[in-house]
N, C-alpha and C positions, 0 to 999 in steps of 0.2 A: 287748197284743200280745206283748209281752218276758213276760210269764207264760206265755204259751199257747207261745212260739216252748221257755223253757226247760222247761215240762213234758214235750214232746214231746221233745225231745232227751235228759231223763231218762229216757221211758218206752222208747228208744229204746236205751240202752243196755244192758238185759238185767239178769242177774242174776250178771252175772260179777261176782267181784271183786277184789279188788287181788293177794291168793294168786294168783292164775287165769291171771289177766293177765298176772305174772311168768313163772309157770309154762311159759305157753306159749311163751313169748319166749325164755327159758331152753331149752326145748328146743330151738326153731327155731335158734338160735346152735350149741349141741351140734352139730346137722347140717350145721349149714353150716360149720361146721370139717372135719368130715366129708369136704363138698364141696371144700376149698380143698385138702385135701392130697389128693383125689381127683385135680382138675386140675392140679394141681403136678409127682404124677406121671406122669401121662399125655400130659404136655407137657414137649417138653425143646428147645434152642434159641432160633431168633430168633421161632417159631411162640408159645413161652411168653408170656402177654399180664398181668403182675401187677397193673394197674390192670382186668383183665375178670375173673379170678380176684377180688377184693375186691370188685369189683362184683356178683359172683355172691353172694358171703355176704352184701349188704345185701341183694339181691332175696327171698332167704329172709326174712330178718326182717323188709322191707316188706310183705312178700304175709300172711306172719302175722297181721300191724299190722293191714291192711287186710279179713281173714277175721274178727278180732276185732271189729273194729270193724260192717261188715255181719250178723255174727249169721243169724238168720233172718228179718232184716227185708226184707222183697222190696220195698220203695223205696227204703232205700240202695243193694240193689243192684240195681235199674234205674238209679239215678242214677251208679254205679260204671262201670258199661257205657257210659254215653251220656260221663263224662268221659272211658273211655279210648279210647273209638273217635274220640276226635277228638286224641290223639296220634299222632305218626308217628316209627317206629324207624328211626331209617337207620342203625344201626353197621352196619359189616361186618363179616360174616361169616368169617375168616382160614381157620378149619378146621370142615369137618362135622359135629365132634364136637361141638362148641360149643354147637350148636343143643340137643342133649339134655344138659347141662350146663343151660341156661337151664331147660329145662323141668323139669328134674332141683331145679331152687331155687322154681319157682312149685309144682309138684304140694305139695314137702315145705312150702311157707309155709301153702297152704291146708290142709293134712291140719294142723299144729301148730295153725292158726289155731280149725281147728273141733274140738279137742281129741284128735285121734286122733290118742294118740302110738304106739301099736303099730302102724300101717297106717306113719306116716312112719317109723321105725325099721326094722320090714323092709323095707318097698320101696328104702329107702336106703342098707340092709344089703347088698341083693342087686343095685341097679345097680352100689354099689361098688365089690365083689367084679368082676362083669362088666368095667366100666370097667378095672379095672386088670389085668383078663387081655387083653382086647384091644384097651384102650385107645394101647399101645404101637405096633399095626400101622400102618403108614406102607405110601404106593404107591411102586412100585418107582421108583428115581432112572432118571431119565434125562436123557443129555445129548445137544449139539446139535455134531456136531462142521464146522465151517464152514472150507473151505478155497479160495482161490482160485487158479489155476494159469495157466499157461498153455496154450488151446488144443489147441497140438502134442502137448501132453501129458495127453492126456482119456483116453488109452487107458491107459495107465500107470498116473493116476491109482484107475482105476477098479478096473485090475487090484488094484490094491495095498489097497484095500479090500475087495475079496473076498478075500483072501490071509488079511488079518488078523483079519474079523471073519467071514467066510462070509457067509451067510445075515443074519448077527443086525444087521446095521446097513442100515439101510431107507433110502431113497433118497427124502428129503422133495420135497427141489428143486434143482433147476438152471437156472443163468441162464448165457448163453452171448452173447459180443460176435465179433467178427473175431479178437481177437485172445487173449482170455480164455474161460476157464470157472469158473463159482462153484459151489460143490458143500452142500448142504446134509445131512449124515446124521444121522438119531436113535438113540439105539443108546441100551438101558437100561444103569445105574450096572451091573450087576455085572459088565458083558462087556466092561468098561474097565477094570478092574483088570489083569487079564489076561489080554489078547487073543491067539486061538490061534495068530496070527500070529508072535506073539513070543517065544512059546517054542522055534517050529521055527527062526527065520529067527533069533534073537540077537539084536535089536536094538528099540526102542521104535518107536515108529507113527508119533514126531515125525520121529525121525530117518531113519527110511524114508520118509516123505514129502519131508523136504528133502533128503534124495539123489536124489531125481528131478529136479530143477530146475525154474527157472521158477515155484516157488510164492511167490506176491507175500504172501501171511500163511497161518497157521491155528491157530484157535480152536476154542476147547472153551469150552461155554457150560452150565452145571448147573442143570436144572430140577428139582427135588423138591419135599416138603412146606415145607423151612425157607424159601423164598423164593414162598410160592403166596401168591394173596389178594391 
């Protein structure tokens, strides 16, 4: 039985050999450096993830490992598929890009694994490239500007926010008591730097709001990419 069990397993291994093996592996590593400083630069802040980044450059040389080792044998890889369909991925996902990043380290493991190293070279060559022209793009900041006041002053308030921001600050919600009103607005990052308000009338948004009176706080709260996920 241990005869039969290791012939099989030798007839199973192909005709690679140890040159081959390296070879492949060797390249899959090339790329997947490739890959790390692709994500590196494409990622900057609290979004940058250097333990998913490393983990991407193993996924390359596992998936190689594992193209190596399946070959053309269509029972290893029936038995490849039935072990990993019974794993389950729960990381999370932080940013969208991510997602072709991961795929970006299985396609090049299997294309090294199965010896084609010109397919994993250009294709890797040219999401690169891609990646790092639009890998940059971010969705526009926006923030949540929350103020609560007093009642009396709902007219005021509201004036005072058309004054400053026109149109551009959207009216998520409001909550309203006997005596209060809570005011919820969205307004994207770039119409907070400087709002048109503040140019005509001299003075900040803060400050124009608490010269109305009666406002019991107000908060600015920043929703962009660096805190998403």
């Amino acid at each position: 039985m241990k005869a039969y069990i290791y012939q099989l397993l030798e007839s199973s291994s192909g005709e690679l050999t140890l040159e081959t093996i390296g070879l492949r592996l060797a390249v899959a590593a090339v790329i997947a450096a490739f890959l790390f400083l692709s994500y590196r630069l494409s990622h900057s802040g609290s979004i940058y993830s250097a333990k998913f980044n490393v983990t991407l450059v193993a996924l390359t040389v596992i998936t190689t490992t594992v193209m190596i080792v399946i070959g053309n044998n269509i029972a290893l890889s029936l038995g490849m598929v039935g072990a990993l369909s019974i794993v389950r991925f729960r990381t999370a996902i932080k940013d969208s890009r991510d997602t072709a990043y991961i795929f970006w380290a299985i396609v090049a493991g299997i294309c090294c694994g199965a010896g084609d190293y010109l397919v994993a070279a250009a294709g890797s060559a040219v999401v690169f490239v891609l990646l790092l022209i639009f890998g940059s793009i971010r969705n526009d900041n926006r923030a949540l500007l929350i103020l609560r006041a007093a009642r009396v002053n709902e007219t005021k308030v509201e004036s005072l926010m058309f004054q400053y921001y026109n149109r551009k600050a959207i009216l998520r919600a409001k909550n309203t008591t006997g005596e209060s009103a809570e005011y919820i607005y969205e307004i994207k990052g770039r119409y907070l730097r400087r709002p048109a308000g503040e140019r005509t009338i001299g003075k900040s948004i803060t400050d124009a709001v608490y010269e109305i009176g009666g406002i019991e706080y107000f908060n600015l709260v920043m929703q962009n990419d660096e805190i998403s996920g």
